[in-house]
C-alpha positions as CSV (number, residue, x, y, z in Angstrom):
1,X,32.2,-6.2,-86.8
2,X,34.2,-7.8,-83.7
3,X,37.0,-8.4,-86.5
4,X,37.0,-4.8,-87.3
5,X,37.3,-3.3,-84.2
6,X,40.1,-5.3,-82.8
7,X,42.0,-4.2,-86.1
8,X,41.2,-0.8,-85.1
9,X,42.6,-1.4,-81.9
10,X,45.7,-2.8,-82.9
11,X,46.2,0.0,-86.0
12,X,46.2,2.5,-82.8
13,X,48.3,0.8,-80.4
14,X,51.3,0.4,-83.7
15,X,50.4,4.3,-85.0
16,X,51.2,5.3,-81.1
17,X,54.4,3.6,-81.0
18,X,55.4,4.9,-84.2
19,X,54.4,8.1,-83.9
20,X,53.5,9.4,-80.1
21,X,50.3,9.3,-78.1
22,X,49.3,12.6,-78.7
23,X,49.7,12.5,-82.6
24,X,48.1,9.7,-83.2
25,X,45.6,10.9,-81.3
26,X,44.5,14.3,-83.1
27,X,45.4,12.6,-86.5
28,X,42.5,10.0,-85.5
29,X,40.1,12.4,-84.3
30,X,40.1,13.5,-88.2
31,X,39.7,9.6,-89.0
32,X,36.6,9.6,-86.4
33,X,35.3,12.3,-87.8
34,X,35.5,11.0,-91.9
35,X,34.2,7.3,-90.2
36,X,31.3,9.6,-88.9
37,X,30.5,12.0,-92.4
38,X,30.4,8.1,-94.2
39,X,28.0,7.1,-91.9
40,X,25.8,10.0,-92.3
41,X,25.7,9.9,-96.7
42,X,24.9,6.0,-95.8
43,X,22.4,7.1,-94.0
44,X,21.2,9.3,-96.5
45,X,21.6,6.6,-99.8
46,X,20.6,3.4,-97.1
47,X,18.9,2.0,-100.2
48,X,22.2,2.9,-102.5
49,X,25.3,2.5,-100.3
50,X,26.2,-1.0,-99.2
51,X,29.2,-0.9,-96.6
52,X,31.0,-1.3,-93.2
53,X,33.1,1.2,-91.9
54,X,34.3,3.6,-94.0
55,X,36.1,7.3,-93.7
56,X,34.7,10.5,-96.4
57,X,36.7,13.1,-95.3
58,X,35.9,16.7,-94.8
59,X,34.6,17.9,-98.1
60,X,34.1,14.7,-100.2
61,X,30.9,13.7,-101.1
62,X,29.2,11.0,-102.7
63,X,26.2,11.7,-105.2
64,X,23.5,9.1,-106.3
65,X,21.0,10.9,-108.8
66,X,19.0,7.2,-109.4
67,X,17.0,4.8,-107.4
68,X,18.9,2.1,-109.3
69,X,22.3,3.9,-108.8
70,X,24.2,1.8,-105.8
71,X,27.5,1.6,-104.4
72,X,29.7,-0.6,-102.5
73,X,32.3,0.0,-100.3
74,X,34.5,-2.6,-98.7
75,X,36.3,-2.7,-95.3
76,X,38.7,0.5,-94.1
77,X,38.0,1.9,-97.4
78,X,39.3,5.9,-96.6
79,X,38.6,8.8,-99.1
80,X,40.2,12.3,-98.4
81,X,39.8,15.9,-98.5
82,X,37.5,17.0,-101.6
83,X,36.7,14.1,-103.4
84,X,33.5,13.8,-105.6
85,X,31.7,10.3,-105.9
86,X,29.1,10.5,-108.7
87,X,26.8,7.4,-109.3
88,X,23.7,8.0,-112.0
89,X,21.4,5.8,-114.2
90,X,21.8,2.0,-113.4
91,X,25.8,2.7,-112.2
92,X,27.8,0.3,-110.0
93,X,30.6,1.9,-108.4
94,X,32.8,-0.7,-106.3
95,X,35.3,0.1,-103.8
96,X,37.1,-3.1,-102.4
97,X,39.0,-3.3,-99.0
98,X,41.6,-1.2,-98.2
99,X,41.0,1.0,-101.1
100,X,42.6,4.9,-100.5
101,X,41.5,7.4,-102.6
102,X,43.5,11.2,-102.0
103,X,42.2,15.0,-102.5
104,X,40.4,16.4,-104.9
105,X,39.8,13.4,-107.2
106,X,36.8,12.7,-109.4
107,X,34.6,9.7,-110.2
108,X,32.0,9.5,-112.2
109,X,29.9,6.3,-113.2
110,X,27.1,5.3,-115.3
111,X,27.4,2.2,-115.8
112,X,30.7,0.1,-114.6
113,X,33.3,1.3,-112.3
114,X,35.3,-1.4,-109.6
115,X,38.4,-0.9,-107.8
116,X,40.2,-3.7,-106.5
117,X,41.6,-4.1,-103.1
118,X,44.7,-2.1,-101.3
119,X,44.8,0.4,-104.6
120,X,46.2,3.9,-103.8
121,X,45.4,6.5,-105.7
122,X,46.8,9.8,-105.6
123,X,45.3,13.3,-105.8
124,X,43.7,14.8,-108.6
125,X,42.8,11.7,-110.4
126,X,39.8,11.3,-113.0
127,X,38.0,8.3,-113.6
128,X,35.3,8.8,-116.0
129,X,33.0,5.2,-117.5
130,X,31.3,7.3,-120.3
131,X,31.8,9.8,-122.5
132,X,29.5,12.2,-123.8
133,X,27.8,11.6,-127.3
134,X,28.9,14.9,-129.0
135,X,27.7,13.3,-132.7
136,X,24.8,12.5,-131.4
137,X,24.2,9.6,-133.1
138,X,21.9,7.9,-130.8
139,X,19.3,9.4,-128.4
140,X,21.6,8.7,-125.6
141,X,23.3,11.8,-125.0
142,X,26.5,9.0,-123.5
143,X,28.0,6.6,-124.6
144,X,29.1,4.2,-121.7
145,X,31.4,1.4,-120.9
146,X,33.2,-0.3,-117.7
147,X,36.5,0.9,-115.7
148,X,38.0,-1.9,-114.1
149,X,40.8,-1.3,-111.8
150,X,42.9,-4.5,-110.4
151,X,44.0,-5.2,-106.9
152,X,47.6,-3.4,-105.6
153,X,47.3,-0.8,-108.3
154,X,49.0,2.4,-108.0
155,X,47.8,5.5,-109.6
156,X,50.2,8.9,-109.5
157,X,48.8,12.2,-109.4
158,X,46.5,13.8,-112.4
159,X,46.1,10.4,-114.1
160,X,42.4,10.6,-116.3
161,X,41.1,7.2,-116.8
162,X,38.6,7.0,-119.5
163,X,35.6,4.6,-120.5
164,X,36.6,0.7,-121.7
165,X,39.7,0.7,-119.5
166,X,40.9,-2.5,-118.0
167,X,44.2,-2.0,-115.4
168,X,45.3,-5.4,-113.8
169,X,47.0,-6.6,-110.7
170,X,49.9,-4.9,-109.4
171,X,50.1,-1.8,-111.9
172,X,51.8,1.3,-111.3
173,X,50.5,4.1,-113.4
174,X,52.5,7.1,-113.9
175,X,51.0,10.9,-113.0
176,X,49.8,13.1,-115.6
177,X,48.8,9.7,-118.0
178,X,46.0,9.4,-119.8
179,X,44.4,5.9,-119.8
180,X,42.5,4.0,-121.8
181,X,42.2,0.3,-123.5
182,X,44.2,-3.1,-121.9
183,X,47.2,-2.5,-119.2
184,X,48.6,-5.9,-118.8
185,X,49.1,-6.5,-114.6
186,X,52.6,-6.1,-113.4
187,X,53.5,-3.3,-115.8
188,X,54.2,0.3,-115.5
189,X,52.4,2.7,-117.9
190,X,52.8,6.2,-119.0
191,X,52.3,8.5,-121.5
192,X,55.9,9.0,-123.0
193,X,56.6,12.9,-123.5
194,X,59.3,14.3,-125.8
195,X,61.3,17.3,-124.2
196,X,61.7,20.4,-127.0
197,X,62.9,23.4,-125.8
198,X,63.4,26.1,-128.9
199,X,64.8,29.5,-128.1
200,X,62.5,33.0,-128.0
201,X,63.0,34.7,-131.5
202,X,61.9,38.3,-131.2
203,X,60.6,39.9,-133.9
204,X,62.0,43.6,-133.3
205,X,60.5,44.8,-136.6
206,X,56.8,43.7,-135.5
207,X,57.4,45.4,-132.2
208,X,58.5,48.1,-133.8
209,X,55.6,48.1,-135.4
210,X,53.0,47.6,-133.4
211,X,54.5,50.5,-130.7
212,X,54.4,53.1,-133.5
């Protein structure tokens, strides 16, 4: 804890330089406030959430529906505006150090979920372990797997990561992709999209047509 707070200390002292006293200063009260709404959900889950310090924004919420259900959050781990943490049956979500997760994204675990240390991930993003069993082929109404997420990872905006997804080290992964299987660390992936732009035929005599 002593650790912790002296790198608090020394995070506001470089922010002040950088940016001015009295900006650093309302930006943090929004910080205190996001360290304080975390503290109140582990409060809440004590028996769900392990963790240190970590900032939940306004909005953002975290949602255990089991006993067996738990999460763990790592050091200066900071979630922003609108985010939705949802943790059910026997689910492990794992957020390492450093981990930043931005507005309005979505995770939802069963089963497997972990996200590796100092990963960024940028609005609207969709991580999903499961699917749901639309065949119904078992009396599970899912069908689950693991999301595994590497360390330094970079995700861009709208990304959906499905079930059985394995991201290594150091991956950038472009917005709007949709993920699933092996990404090999140290790669960039995307969804390649081809361009076709056609021009407007109108049809005169349908229109013609359809006013009379």
């Amino acid at each position: 804890m002593v650790n912790v707070i002296i790198k608090i200390v020394k995070t506001l002292v470089a922010e002040s330089k950088k940016r001015g006293i009295m900006i650093t200063f309302f930006m943090n009260i929004s910080h205190l406030f996001g360290i304080f709404r975390g503290m109140l959900f582990k409060l809440l889950y004590f028996k769900n959430i392990k963790s240190t310090i970590f900032s939940l924004q306004s909005n953002s919420k975290i949602e255990i529906f089991n006993k067996n259900a738990r999460i763990q959050v790592g050091k200066f781990v900071f979630i922003r505006k609108n985010a939705s943490l949802r943790i059910d049956y026997n689910g492990v979500l794992t957020l390492d150090n450093n981990v930043f997760i931005n507005d309005n994204c979505t995770i939802n675990c069963v089963n497997r979920i972990s996200i590796g240390q100092n990963t960024k991930i940028a609005p609207n993003v969709c991580i999903n372990d499961h699917d749901h069993n639309y065949k119904k082929n078992t009396s599970d109404h899912l069908i689950r797997g693991e999301v595994t997420i590497g360390e330094n990872v970079w995700i861009g905006s709208n990304v959906v990561i499905l079930r059985d997804t394995h991201i290594g080290d150091n991956v950038v992964i472009a917005a709007g992709s949709v993920v699933k299987g092996n990404v090999p660390s140290n790669t960039i992936y995307l969804n390649k999209r081809e361009i076709d732009t056609r021009p407007i035929q109108h049809d005169y005599n349908r229109l013609v047509k359809v006013q009379g």
